[in-house]
BAPATI-543093 format. One record per residue (C-alpha): y, z, x; residue number from 1. Coordinates in Angstrom, 3 decimals. Layout:
N
REC        c2        c3        c1  seq
REC         Y         Z         X  NUM
...
REM end
This chain:
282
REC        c2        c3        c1  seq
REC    -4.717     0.772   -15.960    1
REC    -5.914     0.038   -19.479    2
REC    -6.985    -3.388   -18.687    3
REC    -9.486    -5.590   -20.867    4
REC   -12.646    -7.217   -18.011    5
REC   -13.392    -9.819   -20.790    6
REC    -9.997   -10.593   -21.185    7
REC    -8.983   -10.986   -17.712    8
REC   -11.142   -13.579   -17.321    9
REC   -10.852   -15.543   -20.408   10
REC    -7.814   -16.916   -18.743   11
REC    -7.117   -19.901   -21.092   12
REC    -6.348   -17.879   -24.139   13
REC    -3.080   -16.019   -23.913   14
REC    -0.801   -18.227   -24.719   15
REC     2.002   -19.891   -27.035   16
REC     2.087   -23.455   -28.496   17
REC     2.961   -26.081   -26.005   18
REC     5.897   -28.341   -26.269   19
REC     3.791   -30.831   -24.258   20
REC    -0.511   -31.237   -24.919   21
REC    -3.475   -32.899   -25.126   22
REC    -4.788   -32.174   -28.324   23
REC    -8.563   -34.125   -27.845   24
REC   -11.534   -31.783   -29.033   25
REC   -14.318   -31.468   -26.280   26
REC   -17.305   -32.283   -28.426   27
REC   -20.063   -32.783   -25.417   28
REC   -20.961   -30.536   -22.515   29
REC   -20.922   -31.366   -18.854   30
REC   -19.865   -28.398   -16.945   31
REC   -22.742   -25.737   -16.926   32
REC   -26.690   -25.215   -17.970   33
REC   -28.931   -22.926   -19.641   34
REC   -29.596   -20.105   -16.908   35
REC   -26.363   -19.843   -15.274   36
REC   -24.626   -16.748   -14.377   37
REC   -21.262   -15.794   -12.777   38
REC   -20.504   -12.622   -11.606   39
REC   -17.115   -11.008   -10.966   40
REC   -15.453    -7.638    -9.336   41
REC   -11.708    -7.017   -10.730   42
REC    -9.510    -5.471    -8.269   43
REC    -6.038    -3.399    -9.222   44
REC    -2.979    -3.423    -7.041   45
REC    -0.205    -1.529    -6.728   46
REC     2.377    -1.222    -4.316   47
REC    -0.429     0.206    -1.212   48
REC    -2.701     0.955    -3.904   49
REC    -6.096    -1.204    -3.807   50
REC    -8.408     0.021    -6.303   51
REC   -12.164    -2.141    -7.159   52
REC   -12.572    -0.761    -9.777   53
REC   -14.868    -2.784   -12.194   54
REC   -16.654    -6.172   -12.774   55
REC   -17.990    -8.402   -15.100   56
REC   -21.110   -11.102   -15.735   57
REC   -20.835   -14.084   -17.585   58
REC   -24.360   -15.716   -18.833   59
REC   -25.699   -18.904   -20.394   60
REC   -29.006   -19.320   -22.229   61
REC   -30.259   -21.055   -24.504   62
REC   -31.996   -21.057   -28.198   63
REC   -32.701   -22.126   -32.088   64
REC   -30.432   -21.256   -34.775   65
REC   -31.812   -23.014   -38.496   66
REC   -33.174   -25.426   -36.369   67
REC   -30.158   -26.431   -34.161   68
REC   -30.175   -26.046   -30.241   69
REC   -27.624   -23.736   -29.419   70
REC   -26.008   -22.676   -26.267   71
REC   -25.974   -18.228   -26.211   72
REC   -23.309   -16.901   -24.574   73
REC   -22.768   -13.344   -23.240   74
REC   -19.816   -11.317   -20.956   75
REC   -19.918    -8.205   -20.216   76
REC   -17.241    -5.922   -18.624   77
REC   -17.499    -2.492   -17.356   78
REC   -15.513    -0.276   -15.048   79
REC   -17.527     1.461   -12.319   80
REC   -18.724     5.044   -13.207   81
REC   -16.908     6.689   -10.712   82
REC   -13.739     5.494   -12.489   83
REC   -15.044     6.315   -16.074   84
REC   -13.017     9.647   -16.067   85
REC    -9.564     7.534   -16.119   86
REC   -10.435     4.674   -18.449   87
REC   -14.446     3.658   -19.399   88
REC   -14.641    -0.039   -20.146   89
REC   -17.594    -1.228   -21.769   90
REC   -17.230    -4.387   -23.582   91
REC   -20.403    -6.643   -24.635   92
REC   -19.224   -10.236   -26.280   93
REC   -21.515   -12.566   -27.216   94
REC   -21.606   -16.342   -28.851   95
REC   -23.264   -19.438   -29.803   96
REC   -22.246   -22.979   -30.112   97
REC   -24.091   -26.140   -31.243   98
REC   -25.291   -27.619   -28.395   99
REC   -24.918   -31.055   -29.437  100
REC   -21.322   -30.906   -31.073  101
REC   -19.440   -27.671   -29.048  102
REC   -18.901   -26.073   -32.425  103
REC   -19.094   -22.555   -32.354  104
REC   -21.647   -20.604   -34.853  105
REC   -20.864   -17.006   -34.486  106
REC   -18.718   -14.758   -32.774  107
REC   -19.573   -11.006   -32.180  108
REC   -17.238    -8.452   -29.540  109
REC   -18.451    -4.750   -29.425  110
REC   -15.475    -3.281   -27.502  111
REC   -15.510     0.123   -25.551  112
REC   -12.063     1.151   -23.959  113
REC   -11.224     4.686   -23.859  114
REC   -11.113     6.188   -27.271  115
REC   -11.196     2.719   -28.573  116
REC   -14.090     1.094   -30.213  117
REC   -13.896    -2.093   -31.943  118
REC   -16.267    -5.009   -33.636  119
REC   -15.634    -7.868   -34.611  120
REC   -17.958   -10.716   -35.828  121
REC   -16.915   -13.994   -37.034  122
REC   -19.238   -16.625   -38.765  123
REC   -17.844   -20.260   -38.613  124
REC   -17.878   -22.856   -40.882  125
REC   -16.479   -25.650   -39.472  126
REC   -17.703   -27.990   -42.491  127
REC   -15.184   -26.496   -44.075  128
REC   -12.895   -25.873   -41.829  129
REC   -12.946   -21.646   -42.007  130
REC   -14.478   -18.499   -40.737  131
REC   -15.409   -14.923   -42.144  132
REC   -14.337   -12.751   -40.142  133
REC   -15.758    -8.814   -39.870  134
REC   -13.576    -6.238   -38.073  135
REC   -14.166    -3.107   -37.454  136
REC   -11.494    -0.353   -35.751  137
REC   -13.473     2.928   -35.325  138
REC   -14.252     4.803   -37.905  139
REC   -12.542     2.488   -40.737  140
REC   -13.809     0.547   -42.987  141
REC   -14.717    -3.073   -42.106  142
REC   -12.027    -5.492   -43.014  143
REC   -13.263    -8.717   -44.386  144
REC   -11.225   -11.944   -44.445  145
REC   -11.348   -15.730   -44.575  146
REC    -9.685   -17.459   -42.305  147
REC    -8.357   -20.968   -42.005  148
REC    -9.790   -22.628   -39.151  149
REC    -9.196   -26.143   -38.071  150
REC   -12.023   -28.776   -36.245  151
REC   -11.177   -27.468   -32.877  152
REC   -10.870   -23.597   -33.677  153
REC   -13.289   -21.949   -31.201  154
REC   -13.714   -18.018   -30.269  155
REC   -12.757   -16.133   -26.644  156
REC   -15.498   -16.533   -25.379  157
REC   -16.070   -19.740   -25.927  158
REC   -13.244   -20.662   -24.898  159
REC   -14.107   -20.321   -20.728  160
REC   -16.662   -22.642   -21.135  161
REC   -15.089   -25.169   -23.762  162
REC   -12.205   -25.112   -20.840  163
REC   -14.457   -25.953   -18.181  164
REC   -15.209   -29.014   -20.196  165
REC   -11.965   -30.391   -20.138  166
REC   -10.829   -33.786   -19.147  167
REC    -8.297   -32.344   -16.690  168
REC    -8.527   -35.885   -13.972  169
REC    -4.966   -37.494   -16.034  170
REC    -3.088   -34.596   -15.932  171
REC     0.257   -34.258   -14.172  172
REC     1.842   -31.704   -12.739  173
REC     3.025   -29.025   -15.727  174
REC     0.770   -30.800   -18.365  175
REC    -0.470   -28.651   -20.933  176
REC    -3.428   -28.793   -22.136  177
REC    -3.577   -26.852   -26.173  178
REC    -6.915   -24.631   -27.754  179
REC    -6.774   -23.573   -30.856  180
REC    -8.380   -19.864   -30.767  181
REC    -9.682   -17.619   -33.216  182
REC    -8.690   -14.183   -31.498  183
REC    -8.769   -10.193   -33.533  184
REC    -9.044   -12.327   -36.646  185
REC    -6.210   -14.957   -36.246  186
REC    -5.839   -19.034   -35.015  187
REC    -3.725   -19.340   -32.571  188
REC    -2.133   -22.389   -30.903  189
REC    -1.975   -21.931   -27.540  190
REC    -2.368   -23.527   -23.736  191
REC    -2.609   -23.308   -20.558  192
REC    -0.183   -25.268   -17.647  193
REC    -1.629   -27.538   -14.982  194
REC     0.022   -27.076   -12.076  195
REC    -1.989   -29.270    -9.795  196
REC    -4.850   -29.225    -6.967  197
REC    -4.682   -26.651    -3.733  198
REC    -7.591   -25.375    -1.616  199
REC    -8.623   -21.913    -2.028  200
REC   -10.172   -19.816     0.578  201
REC   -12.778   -16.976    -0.989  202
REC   -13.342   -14.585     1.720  203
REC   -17.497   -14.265     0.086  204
REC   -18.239   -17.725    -1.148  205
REC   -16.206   -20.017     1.304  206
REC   -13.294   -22.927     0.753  207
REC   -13.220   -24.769    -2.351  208
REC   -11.147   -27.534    -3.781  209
REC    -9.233   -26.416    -6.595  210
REC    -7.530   -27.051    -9.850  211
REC    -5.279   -24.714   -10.549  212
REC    -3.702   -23.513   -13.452  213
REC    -0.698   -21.405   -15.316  214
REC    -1.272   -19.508   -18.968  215
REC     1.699   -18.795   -20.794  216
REC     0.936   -14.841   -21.594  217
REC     1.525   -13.995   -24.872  218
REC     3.743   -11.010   -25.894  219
REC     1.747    -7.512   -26.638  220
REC    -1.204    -7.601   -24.661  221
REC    -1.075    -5.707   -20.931  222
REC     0.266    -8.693   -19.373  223
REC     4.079    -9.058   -18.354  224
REC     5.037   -11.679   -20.957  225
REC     5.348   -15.500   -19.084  226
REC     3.184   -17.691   -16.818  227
REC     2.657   -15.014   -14.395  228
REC    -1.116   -15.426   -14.398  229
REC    -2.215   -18.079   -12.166  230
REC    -6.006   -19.465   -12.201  231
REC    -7.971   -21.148    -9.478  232
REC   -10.762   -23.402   -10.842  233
REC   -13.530   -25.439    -8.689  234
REC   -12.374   -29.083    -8.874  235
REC   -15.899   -30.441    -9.800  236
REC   -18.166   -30.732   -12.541  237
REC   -18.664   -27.255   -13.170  238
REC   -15.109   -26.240   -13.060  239
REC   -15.866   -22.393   -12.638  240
REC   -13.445   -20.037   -12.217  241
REC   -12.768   -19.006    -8.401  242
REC   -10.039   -16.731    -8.720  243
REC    -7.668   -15.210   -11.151  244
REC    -4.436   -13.005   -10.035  245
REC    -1.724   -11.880   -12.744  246
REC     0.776    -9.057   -12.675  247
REC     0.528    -6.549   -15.456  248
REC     2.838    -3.726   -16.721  249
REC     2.150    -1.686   -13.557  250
REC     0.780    -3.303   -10.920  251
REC    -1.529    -6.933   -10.302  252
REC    -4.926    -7.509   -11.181  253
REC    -7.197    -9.738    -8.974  254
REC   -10.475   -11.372   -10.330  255
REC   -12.854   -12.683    -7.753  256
REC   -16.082   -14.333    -7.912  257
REC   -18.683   -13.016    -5.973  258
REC   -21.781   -14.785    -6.706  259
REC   -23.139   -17.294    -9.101  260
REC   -26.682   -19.144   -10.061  261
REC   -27.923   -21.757   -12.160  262
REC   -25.415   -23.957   -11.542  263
REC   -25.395   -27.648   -13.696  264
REC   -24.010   -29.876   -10.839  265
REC   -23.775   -30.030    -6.921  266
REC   -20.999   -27.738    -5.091  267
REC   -18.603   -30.659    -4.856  268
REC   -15.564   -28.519    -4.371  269
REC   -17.181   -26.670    -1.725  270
REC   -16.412   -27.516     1.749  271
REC   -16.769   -24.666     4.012  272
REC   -19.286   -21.725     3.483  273
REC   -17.927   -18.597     4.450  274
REC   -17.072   -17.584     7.911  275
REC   -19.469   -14.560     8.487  276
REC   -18.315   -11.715    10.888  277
REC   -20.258   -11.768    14.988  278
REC   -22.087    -9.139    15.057  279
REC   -22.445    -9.264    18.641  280
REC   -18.916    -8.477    19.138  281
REC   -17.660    -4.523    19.352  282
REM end
């Protein structure tokens, strides 16, 4: 079950290019606030098999770079110690973006999984359209490479919250909506597939109104290659992610949010808190 937390929920990044998009650059914010955090627990399936076996945190804060506000972003992913024997997780991403434009700054990943242990950092210059890129596998050497970037290249991380930011009200069904990504030290063009608005029951937080979407999974990472991941976003202003299910190469991994603060905007998607058990009742 060699899955990647961070990954799992940076749901708008594994994809191809689209034959269909909308190619606009989000430039302004709208979605979320300094101080707010989502928390997750990722769940494995298979077959009778239900295994919780690890979670992750997504924060926002906020600070000075050269005398630019900046948003700070950090996820974290870990599996739960008593599952450390099988496969330890313990990935630690962090980024920052100019507040005022949505341009990313610098990327850095310090990834635990298993034997594996990776860095990467990437410093953007978007005047120039191009990032440095430092990557580190183990015990080599760092590699070191420029990479062409374009005026919309962001990071993974990033990404989730550039997403959220999204213009998604004239989309039709099967839309897609295109990212360029800087991901383990390559741009790619990819997207993610609206499929439309459903409500979504969350047996913690309640029912929420939903937009939900469809990634095209790209070939080589744990997921079965196609648009078997499907997403479940709140259908308000802070568009955060509800629920994510996709099948991998054994098995289905569930990502559910579990509790949140901070939030930007009002709970407009929200429209039934959760139905809590009687405890009266034998």
């Amino acid at each position: 079950m060699k899955h990647k937390v961070i990954l799992l929920l940076s749901f708008f990044i594994l994809a191809r290019p689209a034959l269909h998009s909308q190619t606009s650059c989000v430039t302004k914010n709208n979605a979320f606030a300094s101080g707010e955090e989502l928390h997750y627990k990722v769940i494995y399936n298979w077959g009778l098999i239900w295994l919780e076996s690890a979670y992750a945190s997504f924060k926002v804060s906020s600070s000075k770079i050269n005398d630019k506000h900046v948003y700070s972003f950090t996820g974290s992913g870990s599996t739960y110690p008593k599952y450390d024997w099988f496969y330890k997780v313990r990935d630690v991403f962090e980024a920052q973006v100019d507040s005022e434009s949505f341009r990313p700054i610098k990327f850095h990943a310090d990834i635990s999984e298993g034997s594996k242990k990776d860095k990467h950092t990437y410093i953007f210059d978007n005047a120039h359209k191009k990032a440095y890129t430092f990557i580190n596998h183990g015990k080599k050497p760092v590699k070191i490479d420029t990479v062409k970037t374009n005026a919309c290249t962001i990071d993974v991380l990033t990404a989730i919250y550039y997403a959220r930011n999204i213009d998604y009200s004239h989309c039709k069904a099967n839309d897609t909506i295109s990212i360029s990504l800087l991901l383990d030290g390559v741009v790619y063009a990819i997207y993610v597939r609206y499929l439309g608005k459903e409500q979504f029951t969350s047996k913690e937080l309640g029912v929420y109104n939903c937009i939900k979407f469809s990634p095209l999974l790209v070939e080589g990472s744990i997921f079965k290659k196609g648009e078997g991941m499907t997403v479940w976003v709140s259908n308000d202003k802070n568009k955060i992610p509800i629920y994510i299910e996709t099948p991998i190469t054994v098995g289905t991994i569930k990502v559910k949010l579990m509790s949140y603060k901070g939030l930007r905007n009002a709970e407009d998607a929200k429209i039934q808190e959760p139905v809590l058990p009687d405890l009266k009742k034998k």
